[in-house]
C-alpha positions as CSV (number, residue, x, y, z in Angstrom):
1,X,-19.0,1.8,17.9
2,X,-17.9,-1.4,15.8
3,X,-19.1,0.1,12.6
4,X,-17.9,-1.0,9.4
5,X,-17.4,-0.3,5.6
6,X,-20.0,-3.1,4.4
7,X,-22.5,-2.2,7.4
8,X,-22.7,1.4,6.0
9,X,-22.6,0.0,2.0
10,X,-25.8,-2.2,2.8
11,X,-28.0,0.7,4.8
12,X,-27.5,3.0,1.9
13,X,-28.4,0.7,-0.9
14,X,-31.5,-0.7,0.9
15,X,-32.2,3.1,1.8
16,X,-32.2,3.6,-2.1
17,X,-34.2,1.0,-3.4
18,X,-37.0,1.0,-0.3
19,X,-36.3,-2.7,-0.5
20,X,-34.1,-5.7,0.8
21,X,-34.7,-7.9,-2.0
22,X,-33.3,-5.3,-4.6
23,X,-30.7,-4.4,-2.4
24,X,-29.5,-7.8,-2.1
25,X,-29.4,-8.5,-5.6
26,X,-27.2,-5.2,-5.9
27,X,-24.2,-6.3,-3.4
28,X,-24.5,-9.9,-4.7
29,X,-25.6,-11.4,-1.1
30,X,-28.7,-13.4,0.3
31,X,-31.6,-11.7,1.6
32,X,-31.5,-13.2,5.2
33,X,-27.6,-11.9,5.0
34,X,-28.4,-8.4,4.0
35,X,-30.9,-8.4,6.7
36,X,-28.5,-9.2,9.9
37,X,-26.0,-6.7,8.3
38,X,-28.5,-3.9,8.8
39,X,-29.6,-5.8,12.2
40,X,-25.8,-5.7,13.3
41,X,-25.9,-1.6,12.4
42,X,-29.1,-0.8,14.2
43,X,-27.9,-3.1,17.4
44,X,-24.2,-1.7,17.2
45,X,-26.0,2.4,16.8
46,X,-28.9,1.4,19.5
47,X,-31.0,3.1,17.2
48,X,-33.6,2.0,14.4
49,X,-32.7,3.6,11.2
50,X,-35.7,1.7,8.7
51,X,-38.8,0.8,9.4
52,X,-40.0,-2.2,7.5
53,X,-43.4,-4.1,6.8
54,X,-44.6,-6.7,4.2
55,X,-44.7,-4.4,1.8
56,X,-42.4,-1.6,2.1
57,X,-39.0,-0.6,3.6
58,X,-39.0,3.3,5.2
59,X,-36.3,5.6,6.8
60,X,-37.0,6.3,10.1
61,X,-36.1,10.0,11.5
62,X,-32.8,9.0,12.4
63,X,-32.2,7.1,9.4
64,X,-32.8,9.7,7.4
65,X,-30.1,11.7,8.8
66,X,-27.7,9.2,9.0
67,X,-28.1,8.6,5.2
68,X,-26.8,11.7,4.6
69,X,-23.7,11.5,6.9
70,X,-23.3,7.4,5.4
71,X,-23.4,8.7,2.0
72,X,-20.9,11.1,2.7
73,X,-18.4,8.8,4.6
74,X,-18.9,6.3,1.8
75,X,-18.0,9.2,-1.5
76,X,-15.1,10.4,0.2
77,X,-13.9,7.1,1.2
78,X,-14.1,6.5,-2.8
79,X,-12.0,9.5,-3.2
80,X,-9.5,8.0,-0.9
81,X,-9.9,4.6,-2.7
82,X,-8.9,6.1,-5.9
83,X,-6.4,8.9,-5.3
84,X,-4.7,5.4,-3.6
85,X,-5.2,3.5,-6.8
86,X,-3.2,5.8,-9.3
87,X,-0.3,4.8,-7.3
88,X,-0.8,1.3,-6.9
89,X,1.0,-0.8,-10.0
90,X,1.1,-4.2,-11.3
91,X,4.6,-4.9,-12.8
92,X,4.7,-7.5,-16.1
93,X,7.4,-8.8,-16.7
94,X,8.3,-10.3,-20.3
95,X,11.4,-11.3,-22.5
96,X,10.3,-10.4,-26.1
97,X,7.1,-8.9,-28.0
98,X,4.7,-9.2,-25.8
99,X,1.8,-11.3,-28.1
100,X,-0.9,-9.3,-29.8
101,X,-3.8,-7.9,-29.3
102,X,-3.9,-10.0,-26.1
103,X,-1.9,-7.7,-24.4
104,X,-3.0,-4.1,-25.6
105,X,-6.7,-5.2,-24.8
106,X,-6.1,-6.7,-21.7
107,X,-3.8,-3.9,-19.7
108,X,-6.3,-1.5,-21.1
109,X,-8.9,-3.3,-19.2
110,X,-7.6,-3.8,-15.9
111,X,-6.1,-0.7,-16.0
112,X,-10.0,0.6,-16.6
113,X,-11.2,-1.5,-14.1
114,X,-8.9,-1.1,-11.4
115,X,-7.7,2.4,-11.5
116,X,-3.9,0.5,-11.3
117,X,-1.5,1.0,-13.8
118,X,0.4,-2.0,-15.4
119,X,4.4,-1.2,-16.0
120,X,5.8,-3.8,-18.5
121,X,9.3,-4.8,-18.0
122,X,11.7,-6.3,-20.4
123,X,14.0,-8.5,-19.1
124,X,15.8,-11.5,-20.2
125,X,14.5,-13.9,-18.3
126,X,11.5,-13.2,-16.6
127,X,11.5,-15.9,-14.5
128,X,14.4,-14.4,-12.6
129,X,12.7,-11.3,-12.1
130,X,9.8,-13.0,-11.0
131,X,12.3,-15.2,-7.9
132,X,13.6,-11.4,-7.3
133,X,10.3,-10.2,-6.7
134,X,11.3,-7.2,-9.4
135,X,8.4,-8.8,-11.3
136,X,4.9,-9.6,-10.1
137,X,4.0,-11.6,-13.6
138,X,6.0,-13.1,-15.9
139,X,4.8,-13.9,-19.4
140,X,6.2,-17.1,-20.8
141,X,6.6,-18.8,-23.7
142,X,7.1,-22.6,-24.1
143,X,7.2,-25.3,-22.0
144,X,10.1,-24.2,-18.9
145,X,9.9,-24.9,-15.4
146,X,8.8,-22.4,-12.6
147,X,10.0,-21.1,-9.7
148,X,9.1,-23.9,-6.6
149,X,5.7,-22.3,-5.4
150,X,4.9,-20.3,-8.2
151,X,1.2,-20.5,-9.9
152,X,1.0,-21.2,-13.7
153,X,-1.9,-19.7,-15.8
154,X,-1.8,-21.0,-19.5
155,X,-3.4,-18.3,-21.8
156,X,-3.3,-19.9,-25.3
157,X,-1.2,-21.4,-28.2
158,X,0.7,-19.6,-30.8
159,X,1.8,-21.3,-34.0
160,X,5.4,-21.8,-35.2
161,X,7.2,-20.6,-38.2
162,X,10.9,-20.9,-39.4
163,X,13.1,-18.2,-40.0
164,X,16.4,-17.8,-41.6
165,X,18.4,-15.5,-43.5
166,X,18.2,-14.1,-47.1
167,X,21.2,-15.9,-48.2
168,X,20.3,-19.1,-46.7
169,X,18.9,-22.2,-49.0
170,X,16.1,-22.4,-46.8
171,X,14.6,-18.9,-47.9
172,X,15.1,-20.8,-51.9
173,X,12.8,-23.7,-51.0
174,X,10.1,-21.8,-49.5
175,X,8.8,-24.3,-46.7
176,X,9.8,-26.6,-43.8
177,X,9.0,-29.4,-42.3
178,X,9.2,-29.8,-38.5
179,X,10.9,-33.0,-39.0
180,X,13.3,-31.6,-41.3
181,X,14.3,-29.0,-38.8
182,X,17.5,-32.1,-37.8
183,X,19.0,-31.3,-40.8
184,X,19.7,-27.4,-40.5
185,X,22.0,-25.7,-37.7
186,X,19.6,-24.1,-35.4
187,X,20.0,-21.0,-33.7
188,X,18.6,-21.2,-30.3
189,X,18.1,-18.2,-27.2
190,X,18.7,-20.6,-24.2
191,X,17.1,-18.1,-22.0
192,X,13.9,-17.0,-23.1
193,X,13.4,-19.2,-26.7
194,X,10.4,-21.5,-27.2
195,X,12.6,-24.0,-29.0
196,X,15.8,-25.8,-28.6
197,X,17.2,-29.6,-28.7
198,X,14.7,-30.6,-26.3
199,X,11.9,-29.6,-28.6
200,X,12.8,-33.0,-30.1
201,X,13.4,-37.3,-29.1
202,X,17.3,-37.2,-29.0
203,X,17.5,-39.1,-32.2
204,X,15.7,-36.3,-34.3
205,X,18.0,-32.9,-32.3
206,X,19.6,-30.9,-34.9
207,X,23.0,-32.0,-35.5
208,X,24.6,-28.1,-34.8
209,X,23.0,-25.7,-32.1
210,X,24.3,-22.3,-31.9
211,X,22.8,-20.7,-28.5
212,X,22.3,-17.4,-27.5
213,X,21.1,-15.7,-24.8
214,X,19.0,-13.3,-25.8
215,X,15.9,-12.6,-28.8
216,X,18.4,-10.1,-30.3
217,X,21.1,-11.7,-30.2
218,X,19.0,-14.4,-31.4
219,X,17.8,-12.5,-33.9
220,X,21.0,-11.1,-35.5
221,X,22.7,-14.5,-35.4
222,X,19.9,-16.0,-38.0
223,X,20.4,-12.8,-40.2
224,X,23.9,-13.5,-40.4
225,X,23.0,-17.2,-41.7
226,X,24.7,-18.9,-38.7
227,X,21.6,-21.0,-39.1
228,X,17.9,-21.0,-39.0
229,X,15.5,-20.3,-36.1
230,X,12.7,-21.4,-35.2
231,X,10.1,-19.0,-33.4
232,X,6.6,-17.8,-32.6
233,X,4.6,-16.7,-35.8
234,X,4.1,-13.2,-33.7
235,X,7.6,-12.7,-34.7
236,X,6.6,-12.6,-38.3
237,X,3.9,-9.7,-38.2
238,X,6.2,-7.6,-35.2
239,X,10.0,-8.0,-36.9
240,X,11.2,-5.8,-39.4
241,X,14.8,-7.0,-40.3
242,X,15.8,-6.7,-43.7
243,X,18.1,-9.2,-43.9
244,X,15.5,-11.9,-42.6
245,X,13.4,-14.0,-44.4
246,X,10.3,-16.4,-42.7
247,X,8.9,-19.8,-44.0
248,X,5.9,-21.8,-43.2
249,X,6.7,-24.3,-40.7
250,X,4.2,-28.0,-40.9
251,X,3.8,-30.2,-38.2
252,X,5.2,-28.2,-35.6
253,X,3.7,-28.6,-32.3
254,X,1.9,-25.0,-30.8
255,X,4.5,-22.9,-28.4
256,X,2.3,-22.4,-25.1
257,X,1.6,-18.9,-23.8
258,X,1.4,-18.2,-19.9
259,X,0.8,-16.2,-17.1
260,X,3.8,-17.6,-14.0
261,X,3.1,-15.6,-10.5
262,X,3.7,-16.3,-6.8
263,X,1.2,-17.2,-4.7
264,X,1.5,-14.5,-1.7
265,X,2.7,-11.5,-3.9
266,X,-0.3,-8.9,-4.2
267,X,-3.1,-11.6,-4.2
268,X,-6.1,-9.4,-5.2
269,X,-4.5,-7.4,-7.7
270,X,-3.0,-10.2,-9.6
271,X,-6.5,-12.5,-9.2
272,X,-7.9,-9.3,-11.0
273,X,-4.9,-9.1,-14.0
274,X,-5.7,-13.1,-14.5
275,X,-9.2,-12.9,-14.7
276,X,-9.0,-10.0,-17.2
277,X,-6.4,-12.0,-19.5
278,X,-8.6,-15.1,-19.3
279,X,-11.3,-13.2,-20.5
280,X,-9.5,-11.3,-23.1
281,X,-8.1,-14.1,-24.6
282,X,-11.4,-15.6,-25.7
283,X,-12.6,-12.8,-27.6
């Protein structure tokens, strides 16, 4: 018999609410559609499980006893559903400090709502990970290109601040100006950093770039005042480096924050992380 999960989903909820119209509104279809589900059931069972008038919807005999046996098939198949879902795993894939709260509220959530678990990976270029398939997400920061193929889902902006080291004049006069940033040797992480010399028109670049590949390296090459940096002000609340001090930064242009996935890798599970993160991020 060509019985099936949403034929058996639709008897029992019109079954509970002696009605269509309530039932309908419960699975989030049309009335008419509910209505040749239950059709297709009764034609596919030869067997009339509800009898229905104007005004009320009643089990028949046999519908009555196949509730009981529908309700069962449908709890244990729950069961199965989530004994299944505490193994299945979204991996998220990220270079440095993942932004807050955004990301604590949001794994909680789809964790919550999906039964899945989220594993966060650090790696130095997501991106990678993500054309390995070792990722299934990658969070990005700044404006980079993606993988051919791949989706991008921008999240929000994060503001900009300077950073240098204790020695450095910089941590003296207290402030910078974006367009001052020329005259400073700037440390940049080639890999994974939100700024570099193409943050600027070629005639504004900082004169000396030291690159690194890496937010620690990165990190330690500004405390050893090799230059300044220039980062994400989510740096300034997460790093504790005692050899570090940050500046206000004006007129600097936001650093973008986004979700990068491909298309054909775990379609439902990733549509469910992205809706959760939209959502999150507007709170």
């Amino acid at each position: 018999m060509d019985v099936e999960f949403r034929h058996l989903r639709a008897f029992t909820s019109v079954a509970r609410h002696r009605s269509f119209s309530r039932a309908a509104e419960e699975l989030l279809i049309t009335q008419p559609a509910l209505s040749r589900t239950i059709a297709q059931l009764e034609g596919n069972l030869s067997v009339r499980l509800l009898d229905r008038s104007s005004r009320h919807v009643e089990l028949t005999d046999t519908g009555a006893e196949f509730l009981v046996h529908a309700e069962r098939v449908l709890a244990t198949l729950a069961e199965a559903l989530a004994v299944a879902s505490r193994h299945v795993m979204l991996r998220l894939g990220f270079s440095w400090l993942l932004p807050d709260p955004w990301a604590q509220q949001a794994v909680s959530r789809f964790e919550e709502n999906t039964g899945a678990s989220v594993v966060l990976t650090r790696t130095d270029d997501p991106l990678q990970a993500l054309r390995q398939r070792t990722v299934d997400i990658a969070l990005i920061r700044g404006d980079i290109d993606v993988p051919r193929g791949a989706r991008t889902v921008h999240l929000y902006d994060e503001l900009r601040v300077a950073v240098c080291s204790e020695h450095c004049d910089l941590a003296r006069i207290g402030h910078l100006d974006w367009s001052d940033v020329q005259h400073w040797p700037l440390v940049v992480n080639t890999v994974s950093g939100t700024t570099g010399p193409w943050s600027w028109p070629a005639e504004q670049r900082p004169a000396q770039i030291i690159e690194t590949s890496n937010y620690d390296e990165w990190l330690e090459t500004v405390a050893a005042n090799r230059g300044i940096g220039i980062v994400p002000e989510v740096a300034q609340r997460r790093t504790q480096h005692p050899a570090l001090r940050f500046v206000p930064l004006t007129d600097a242009p936001p650093s973008p924050v986004s979700l990068v996935y491909l298309p054909d890798a775990q379609r439902t599970l990733i549509r469910r992380f992205l809706d959760t993160a939209l959502r999150t991020k507007t709170e």
